[in-house]
FIBA-172621 format. One line per field, with one value per residue (C-alpha): residue number from 1; x, y, z. Coordinates in steps of 0.1 Angstrom, whole numbers, plus 2048, in hexadecimal, padded with zeros to 3 digits. Last residue first. Example, Ala and Ser with C-alpha at 12.3 -4.5 7.8 and 13.67 -1.06 7.14 Angstrom:
! FIBA-172621
resi (2  1)
x (889  87B)
y (7F5  7D3)
z (847  84E)
This chain:
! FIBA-172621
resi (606  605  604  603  602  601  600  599  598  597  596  595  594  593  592  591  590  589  588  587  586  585  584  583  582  581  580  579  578  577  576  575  574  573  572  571  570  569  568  567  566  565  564  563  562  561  560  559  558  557  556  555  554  553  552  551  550  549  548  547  546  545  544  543  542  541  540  539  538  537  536  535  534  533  532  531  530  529  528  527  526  525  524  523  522  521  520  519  518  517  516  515  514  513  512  511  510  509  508  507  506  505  504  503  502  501  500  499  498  497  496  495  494  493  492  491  490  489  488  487  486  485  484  483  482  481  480  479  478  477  476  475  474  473  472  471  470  469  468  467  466  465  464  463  462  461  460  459  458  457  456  455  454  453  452  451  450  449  448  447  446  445  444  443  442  441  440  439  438  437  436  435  434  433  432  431  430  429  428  427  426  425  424  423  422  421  420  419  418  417  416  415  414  413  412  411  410  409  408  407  406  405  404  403  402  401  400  399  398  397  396  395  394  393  392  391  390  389  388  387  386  385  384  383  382  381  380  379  378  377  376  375  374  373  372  371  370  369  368  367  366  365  364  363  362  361  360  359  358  357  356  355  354  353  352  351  350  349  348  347  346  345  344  343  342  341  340  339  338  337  336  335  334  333  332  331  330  329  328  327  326  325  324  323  322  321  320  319  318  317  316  315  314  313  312  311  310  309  308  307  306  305  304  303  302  301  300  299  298  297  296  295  294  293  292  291  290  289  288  287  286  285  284  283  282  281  280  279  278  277  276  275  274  273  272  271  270  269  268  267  266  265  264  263  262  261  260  259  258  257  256  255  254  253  252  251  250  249  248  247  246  245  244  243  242  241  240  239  238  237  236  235  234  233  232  231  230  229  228  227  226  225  224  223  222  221  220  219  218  217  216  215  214  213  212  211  210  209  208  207  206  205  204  203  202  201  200  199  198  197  196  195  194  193  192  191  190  189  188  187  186  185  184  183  182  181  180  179  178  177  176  175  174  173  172  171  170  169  168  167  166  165  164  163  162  161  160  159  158  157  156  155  154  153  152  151  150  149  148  147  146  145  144  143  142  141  140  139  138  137  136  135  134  133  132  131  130  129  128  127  126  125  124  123  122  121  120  119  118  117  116  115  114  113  112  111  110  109  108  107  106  105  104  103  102  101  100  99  98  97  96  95  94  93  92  91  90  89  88  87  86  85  84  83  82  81  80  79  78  77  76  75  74  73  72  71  70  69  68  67  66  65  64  63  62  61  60  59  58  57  56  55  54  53  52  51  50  49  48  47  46  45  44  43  42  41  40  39  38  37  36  35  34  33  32  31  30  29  28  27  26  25  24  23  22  21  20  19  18  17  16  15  14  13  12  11  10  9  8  7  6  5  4  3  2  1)
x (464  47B  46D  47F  489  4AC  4B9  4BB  4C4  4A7  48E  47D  458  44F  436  430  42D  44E  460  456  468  45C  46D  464  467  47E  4A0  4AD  498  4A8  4CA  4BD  4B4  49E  482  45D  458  436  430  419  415  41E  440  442  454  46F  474  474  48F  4A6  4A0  4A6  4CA  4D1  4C7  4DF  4FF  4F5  4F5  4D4  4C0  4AB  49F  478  47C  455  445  423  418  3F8  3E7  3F0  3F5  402  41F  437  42D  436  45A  45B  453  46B  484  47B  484  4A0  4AB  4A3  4BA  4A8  4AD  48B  46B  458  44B  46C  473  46E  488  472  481  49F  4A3  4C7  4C9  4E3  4C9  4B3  4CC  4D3  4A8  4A0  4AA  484  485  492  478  45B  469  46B  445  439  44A  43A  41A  402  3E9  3E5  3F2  405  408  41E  43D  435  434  44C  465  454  443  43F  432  447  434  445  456  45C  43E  432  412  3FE  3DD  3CA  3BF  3BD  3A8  38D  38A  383  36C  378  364  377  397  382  383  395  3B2  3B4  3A6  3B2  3A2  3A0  3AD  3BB  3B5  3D0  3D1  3BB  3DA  3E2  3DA  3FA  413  40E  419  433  442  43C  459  460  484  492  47F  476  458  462  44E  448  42B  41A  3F4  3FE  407  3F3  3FC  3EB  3F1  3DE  3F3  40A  416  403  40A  3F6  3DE  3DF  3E5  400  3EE  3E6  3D5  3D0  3C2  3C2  3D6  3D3  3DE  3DC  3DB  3E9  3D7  3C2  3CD  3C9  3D4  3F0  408  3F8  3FB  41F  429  434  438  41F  40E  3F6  3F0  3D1  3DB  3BF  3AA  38E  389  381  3A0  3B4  3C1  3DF  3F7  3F3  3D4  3DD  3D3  3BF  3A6  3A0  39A  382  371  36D  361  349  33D  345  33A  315  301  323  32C  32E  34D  372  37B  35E  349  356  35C  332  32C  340  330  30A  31C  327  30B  2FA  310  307  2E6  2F1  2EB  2CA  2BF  2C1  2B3  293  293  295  27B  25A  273  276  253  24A  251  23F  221  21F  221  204  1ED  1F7  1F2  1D1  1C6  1A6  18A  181  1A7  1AE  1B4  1D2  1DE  1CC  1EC  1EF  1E3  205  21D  20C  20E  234  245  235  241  262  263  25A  27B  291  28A  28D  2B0  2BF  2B8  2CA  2E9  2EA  2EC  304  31C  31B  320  341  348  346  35D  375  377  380  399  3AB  3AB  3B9  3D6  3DB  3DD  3F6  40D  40B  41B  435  43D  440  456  46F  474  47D  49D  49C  4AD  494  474  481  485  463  44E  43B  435  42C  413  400  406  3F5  3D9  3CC  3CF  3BC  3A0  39F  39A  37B  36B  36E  363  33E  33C  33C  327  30F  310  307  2E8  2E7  2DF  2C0  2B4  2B8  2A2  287  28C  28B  26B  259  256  249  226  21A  22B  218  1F7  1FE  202  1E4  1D0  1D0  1D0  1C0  1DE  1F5  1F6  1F9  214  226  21F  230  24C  252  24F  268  27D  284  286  2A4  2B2  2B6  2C5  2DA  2E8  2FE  2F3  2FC  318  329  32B  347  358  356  363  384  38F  37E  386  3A0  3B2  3A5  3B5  3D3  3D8  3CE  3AE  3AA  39D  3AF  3B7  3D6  3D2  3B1  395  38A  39F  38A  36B  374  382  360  347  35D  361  335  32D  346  339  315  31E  32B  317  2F8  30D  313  2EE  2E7  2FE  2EA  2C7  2D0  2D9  2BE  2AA  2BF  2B9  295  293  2A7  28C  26B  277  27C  25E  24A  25C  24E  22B  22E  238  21C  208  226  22F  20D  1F3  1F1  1D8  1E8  20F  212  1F4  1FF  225  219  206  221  23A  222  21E  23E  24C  22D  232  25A  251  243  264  279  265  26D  291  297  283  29F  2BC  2A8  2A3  2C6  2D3  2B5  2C9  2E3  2E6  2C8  2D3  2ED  2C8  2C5  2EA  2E6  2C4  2D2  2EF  2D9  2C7  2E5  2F4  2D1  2D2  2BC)
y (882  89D  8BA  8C3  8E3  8E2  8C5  8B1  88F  875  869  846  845  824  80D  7ED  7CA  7C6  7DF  7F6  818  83C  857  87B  89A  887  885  86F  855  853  84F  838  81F  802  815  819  840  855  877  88E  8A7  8CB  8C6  8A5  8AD  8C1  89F  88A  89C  89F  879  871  882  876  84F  856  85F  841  827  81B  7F9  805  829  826  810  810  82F  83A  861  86E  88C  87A  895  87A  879  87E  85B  84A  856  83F  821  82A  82D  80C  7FC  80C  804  7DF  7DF  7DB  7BF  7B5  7D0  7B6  7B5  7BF  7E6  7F8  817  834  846  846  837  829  828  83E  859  843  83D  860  865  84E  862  865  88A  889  86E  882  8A1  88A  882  8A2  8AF  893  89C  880  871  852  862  842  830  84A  83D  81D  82B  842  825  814  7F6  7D3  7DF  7E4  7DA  7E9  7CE  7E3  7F8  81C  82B  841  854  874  860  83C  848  85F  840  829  83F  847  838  81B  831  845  86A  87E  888  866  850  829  81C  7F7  7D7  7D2  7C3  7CF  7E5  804  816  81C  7F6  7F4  80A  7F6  7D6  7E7  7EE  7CD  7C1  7A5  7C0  7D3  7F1  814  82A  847  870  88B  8A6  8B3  8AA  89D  879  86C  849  82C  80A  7F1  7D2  7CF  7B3  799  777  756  76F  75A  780  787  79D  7C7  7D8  7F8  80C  82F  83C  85C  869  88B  891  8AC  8C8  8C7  8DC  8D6  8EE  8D9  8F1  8F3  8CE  8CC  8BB  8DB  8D0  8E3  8E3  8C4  8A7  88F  873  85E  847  84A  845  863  86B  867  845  83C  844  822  807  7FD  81E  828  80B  811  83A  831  817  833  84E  835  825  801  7E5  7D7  7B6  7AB  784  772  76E  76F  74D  733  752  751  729  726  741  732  70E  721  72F  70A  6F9  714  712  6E9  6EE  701  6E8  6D8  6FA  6FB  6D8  6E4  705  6EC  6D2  6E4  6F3  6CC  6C5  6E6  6DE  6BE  6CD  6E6  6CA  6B7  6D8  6E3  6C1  6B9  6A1  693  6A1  68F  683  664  651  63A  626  63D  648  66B  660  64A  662  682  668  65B  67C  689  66A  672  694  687  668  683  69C  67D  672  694  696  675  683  6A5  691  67C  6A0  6B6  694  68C  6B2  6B9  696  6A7  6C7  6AD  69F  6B6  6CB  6AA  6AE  6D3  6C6  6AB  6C6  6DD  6C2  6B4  6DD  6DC  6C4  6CC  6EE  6E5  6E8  700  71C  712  715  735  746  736  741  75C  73F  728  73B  745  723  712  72E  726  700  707  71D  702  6E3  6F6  6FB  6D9  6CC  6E4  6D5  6B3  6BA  6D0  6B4  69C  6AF  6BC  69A  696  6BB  6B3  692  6A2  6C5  6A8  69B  6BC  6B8  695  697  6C0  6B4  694  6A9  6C1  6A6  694  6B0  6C0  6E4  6ED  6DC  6EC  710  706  6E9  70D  720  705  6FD  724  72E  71B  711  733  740  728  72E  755  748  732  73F  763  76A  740  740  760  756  73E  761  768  746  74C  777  782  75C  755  773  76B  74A  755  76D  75B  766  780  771  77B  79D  7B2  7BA  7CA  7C8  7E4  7D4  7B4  7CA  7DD  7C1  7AE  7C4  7D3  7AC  7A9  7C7  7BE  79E  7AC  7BF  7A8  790  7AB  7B1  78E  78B  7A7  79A  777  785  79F  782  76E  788  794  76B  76C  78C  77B  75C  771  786  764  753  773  77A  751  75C  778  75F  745  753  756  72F  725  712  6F0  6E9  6CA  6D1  6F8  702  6EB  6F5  71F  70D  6FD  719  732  71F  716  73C  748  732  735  763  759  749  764  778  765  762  78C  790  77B  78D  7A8  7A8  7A1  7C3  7D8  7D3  7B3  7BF  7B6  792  794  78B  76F  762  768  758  736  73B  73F  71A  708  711  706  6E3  6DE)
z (4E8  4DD  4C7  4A8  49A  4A2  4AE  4CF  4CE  4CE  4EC  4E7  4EB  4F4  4DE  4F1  4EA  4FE  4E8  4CB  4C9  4C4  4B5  4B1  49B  482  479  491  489  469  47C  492  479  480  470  46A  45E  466  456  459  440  440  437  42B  408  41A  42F  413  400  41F  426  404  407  429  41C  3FD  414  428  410  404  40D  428  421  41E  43A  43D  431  43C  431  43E  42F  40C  3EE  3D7  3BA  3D4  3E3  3C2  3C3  3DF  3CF  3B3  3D3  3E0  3BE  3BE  3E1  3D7  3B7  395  379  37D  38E  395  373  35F  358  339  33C  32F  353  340  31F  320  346  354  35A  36C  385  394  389  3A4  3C3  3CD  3CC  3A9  39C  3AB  395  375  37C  382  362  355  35E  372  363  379  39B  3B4  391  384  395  37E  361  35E  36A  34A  34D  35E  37D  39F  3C0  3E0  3F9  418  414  40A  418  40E  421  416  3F6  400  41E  406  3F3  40A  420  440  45D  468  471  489  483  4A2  480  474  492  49D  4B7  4C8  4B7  496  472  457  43E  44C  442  46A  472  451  465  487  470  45F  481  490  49F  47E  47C  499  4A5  4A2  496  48C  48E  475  485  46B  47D  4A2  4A7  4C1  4D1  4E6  4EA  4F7  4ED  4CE  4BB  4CC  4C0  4B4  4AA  483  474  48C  4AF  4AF  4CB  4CE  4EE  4DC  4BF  4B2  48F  484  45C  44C  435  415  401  3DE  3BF  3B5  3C2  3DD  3EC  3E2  3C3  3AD  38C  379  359  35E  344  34C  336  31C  328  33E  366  36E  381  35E  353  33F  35B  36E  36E  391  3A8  389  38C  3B5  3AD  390  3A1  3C4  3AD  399  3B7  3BB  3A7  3A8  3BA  3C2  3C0  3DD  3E8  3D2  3CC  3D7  3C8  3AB  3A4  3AE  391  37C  381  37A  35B  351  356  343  32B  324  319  2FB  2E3  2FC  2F5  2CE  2CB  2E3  2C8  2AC  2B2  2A9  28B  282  282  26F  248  24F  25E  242  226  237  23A  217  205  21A  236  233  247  26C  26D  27F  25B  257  239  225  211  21C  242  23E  237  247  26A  25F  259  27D  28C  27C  28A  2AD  2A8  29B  2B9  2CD  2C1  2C2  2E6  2ED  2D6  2E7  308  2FD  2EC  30E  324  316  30C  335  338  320  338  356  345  335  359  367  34B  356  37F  370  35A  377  38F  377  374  39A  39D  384  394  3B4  3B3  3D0  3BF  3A1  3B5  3C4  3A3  39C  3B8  3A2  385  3A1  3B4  38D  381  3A1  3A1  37D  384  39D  38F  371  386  398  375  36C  38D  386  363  36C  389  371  355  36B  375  350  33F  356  350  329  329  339  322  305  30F  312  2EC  2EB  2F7  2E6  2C5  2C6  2CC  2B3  298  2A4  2A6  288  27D  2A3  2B2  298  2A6  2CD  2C3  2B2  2D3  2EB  2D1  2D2  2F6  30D  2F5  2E3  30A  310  2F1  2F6  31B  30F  2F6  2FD  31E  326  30F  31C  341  339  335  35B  362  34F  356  37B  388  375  383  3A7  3A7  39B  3B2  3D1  3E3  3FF  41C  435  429  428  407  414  3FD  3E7  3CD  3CA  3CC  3AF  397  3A3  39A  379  36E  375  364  346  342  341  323  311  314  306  2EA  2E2  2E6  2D4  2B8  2B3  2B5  297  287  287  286  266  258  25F  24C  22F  232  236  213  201  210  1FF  1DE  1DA  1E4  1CF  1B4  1BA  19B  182  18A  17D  197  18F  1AB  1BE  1B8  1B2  1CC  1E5  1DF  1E5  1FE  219  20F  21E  23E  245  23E  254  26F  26C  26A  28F  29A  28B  2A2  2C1  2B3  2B8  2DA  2EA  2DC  2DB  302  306  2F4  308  32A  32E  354  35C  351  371  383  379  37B  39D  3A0  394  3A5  3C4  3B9  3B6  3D7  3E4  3D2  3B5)
């Protein structure tokens, strides 16, 4: 076994913690219903003793009868009972592993290098995480049935007759043999099958979000001949799994049959006299009970090589997983942080806790007291910063430093592909940088994740719009959030003049992407979203480029009155946003310049 093989060998080990007391009676559960088989066999094998050689009367061998009966319906609930546990025990541990990697895969930066494509990650978390259900599930309960129960029924019928037990003891560990040969190819076959599905995954998932631009190109024929061969490879490489799955079921089968026969043929011929290694002779019972148990010596070794093939392909998930997303977490987040990372994407069906059902609050009133939280501006200094493209072929900025005092409302200016959003995202903790960023004399790299996300928002060029309800998606910045609070978000954010001429207002349903919608009102749902938080720091990046300029005064005037005692940073190429703030700075020559403004009332020039 190669190394990679080996650690996703211990990984899916140790997952089995997770399974708790619902795997160990799935396990437990067929280990009994082995020992009630010995019994059963047993019992059967002299009530027809009795009947045949001794001419015992029915009456007699009825509680004998009531017996098997009673051991075969409590075999049946163990089997049962087995069965469901390890469902529930599959369950369970595919849950723990999706929440582990859900919650680490939005902990990341979006900005990261190595964050994985969309559709790779979703089959990821959603298709190879449920190929881990027949190896919790069957495998693994099968696994220890053959591991223990062919070794402890050869241990009961050695002493009974040696022969029998002996040839049991020989050509039972044959089949595991057999089965590890069949599941090296089985593994590699397995292992490319699961590799062909995570790309065809993230082929579809690219080219269903590229298709607009697929069909403006004319493209569009091309690429569905291209996802119709990567899906016909996929058939191909999952029937070459069953290929192997169903050969080496039928090699195993053979030499189960062949030991049960030799069993058949040894009580055949001792029973006739034809052959006699026996120091006593062989009797009815005795020969009866080794026939009724050949098979059942057989069964759990049968039952494994059935469910050989899903630990090939759990081991193959695992490998897929961590090619896609790292090495899988030993555990998800903390609760507090999950819950705060799940209801930043879950939307307004989730309470801070994490649970379902909406957190409704009286009031209306957005600002910091109003909703019974203050927690004050943040300050924001600068110091020898350095900030270069994401392939460092460039340098954006170089040693620059800046302090933005705590409420202070200040521009950044400069023409487009400058570098403002970029300067704007190093100050979300979004994107890798050189030298010192501090939130109020606190280094940037010290602020808890979700302590950050919840004094800091920021508001980009392109914002996300679910598919949804307007409603819906402005309450995604506060799952939970009142209506009232919602309606009032919506009026500072200009959305409500077109919301109101929509048939349903803000219970519009809206396209994914946010379909059928202008960009300025997309960007203004966006913003509504930032009136929903109590953010220290606010980031906005041309929160105010695609509106007129009798709407960009009015939002402006909203926003402003809404910042008020919170600090404020806007990225612009528009003077007369700039204009309106505290202080202006302007990016030139890798340099960040401060650039004086006109005189006003109330504000301090640079």
């Amino acid at each position: 076994m190669t190394d990679t093989g080996r650690r996703n060998s211990r990984t899916l080990s140790g997952l089995s913690h997770q399974g708790g007391p619902a795997l160990w009676l799935a396990i437990g559960a067929p280990l009994l219903g082995g020992a009630l088989l010995v019994w059963q066999a047993w019992t059967l094998a002299d009530i027809l003793g009795r009947s045949i050689e001794g001419g015992v009367p029915l009456a007699t061998l009825a509680p004998g009868i009531l017996l098997i009966l009673a051991l075969l319906l409590a075999r049946a609930a163990l089997g049962a009972i087995g069965e469901r546990a390890g469902t529930a025990a599959a369950e369970a541990i595919k849950l723990h592993v999706r929440a582990t990697l859900f919650s680490h895969l939005l902990a990341r930066s979006p900005r990261a290098a190595e964050q994985p494509q969309a559709g790779a990650a979703s089959a990821a978390i959603i298709d190879q995480v449920e190929a881990l259900d027949g190896f919790f599930a069957r495998y693994l309960p099968a696994m220890v049935q053959a591991t223990i129960l062919p070794l402890a029924f050869g241990a009961i019928i050695l002493p009974l007759d040696w022969l029998a037990g002996l040839l049991f003891l020989v050509t039972a560990p044959l089949i595991p043999v057999f089965m590890a040969l069949a599941g090296w190819g089985a593994q590699i076959a397995t292992d490319r099958q699961a590799r062909a599905l995570s790309l065809l995954s993230g082929r579809f998932a690219d080219r269903l979000r590229g298709l607009l631009t697929l069909k403006l190109f004319g493209r569009a024929d091309d690429e569905t001949a291209g996802i119709v061969a990567a899906s016909d490879e996929l058939r191909r490489r999952t029937l070459r799994v069953l290929r192997i799955a169903f050969l080496s079921s039928a090699v195993l089968e053979f030499f189960a049959a062949l030991g049960v026969a030799g069993v058949a043929l040894y009580v055949g011929l001792t029973f006739i006299d034809y052959l006699q290694l026996r120091a006593t002779p062989l009797s009815l019972e005795l020969g009866l009970f080794l026939l009724l148990m050949a098979p059942e010596v057989y069964s759990p070794l049968r039952l494994l090589a059935a469910h050989y093939h899903d630990r090939a392909a759990a081991k193959a998930a695992i490998a897929e997983i961590e090619a896609q997303l790292g090495v899988l977490p030993s555990s998800p987040l903390p609760l507090g942080e999950r819950s705060t990372l799940l209801g930043r994407v879950r939307g307004p069906f989730l309470d801070a806790a994490g649970e379902e059902g909406p957190l409704t609050r009286p009031s209306a009133d957005l600002s910091p007291r109003g909703r019974g939280e203050e927690r004050g501006p943040l300050a924001v200094t600068v110091a020898g910063l350095t900030l270069r493209t994401p392939d460092s072929a460039r340098i954006i900025l170089a040693d620059t430093d800046l302090h933005i005092p705590r409420g202070e409302h200040v521009a950044i200016l400069g023409p487009s592909g400058i570098g403002k959003s970029t300067l704007l995202e190093a100050i979300a903790r979004l994107r890798a940088h050189e030298g010192g960023i501090a939130l109020d004399q606190r280094p940037l790299v010290e602020w808890p994740e979700t302590e950050l996300r919840a004094r800091v928002t920021m508001l980009g060029q392109r914002p996300r719009i679910f598919a949804g309800s307007l409603a819906d998606n402005i309450a995604l910045a506060r799952p939970g959030a009142s209506r009232a609070e919602i309606s009032r978000a919506a009026e500072l954010a200009q959305v409500s003049p077109f919301a109101d001429a929509l048939p349903e207002g803000l219970d519009t349903l809206l396209g994914e992407g946010g379909l059928g919608l202008s960009g300025g009102q997309a960007q203004r749902i966006a913003l509504a979203r930032i009136y929903l938080r109590d953010a220290g720091l606010i980031l906005l990046d041309e929160p105010t480029a695609h509106l007129d300029a009798e709407l960009e005064l009015a939002m402006l005037d909203d926003l402003k009155r809404y910042a008020r005692g919170r600090t404020l940073i806007i990225a612009t190429h528009s003077l007369a946003v700039a204009s309106r703030m505290d202080k202006a700075w302007r990016i030139a020559g890798e340099r960040l310049l401060p650039m004086p403004l006109p005189k006003r009332e109330g504000r301090s020039v640079a």
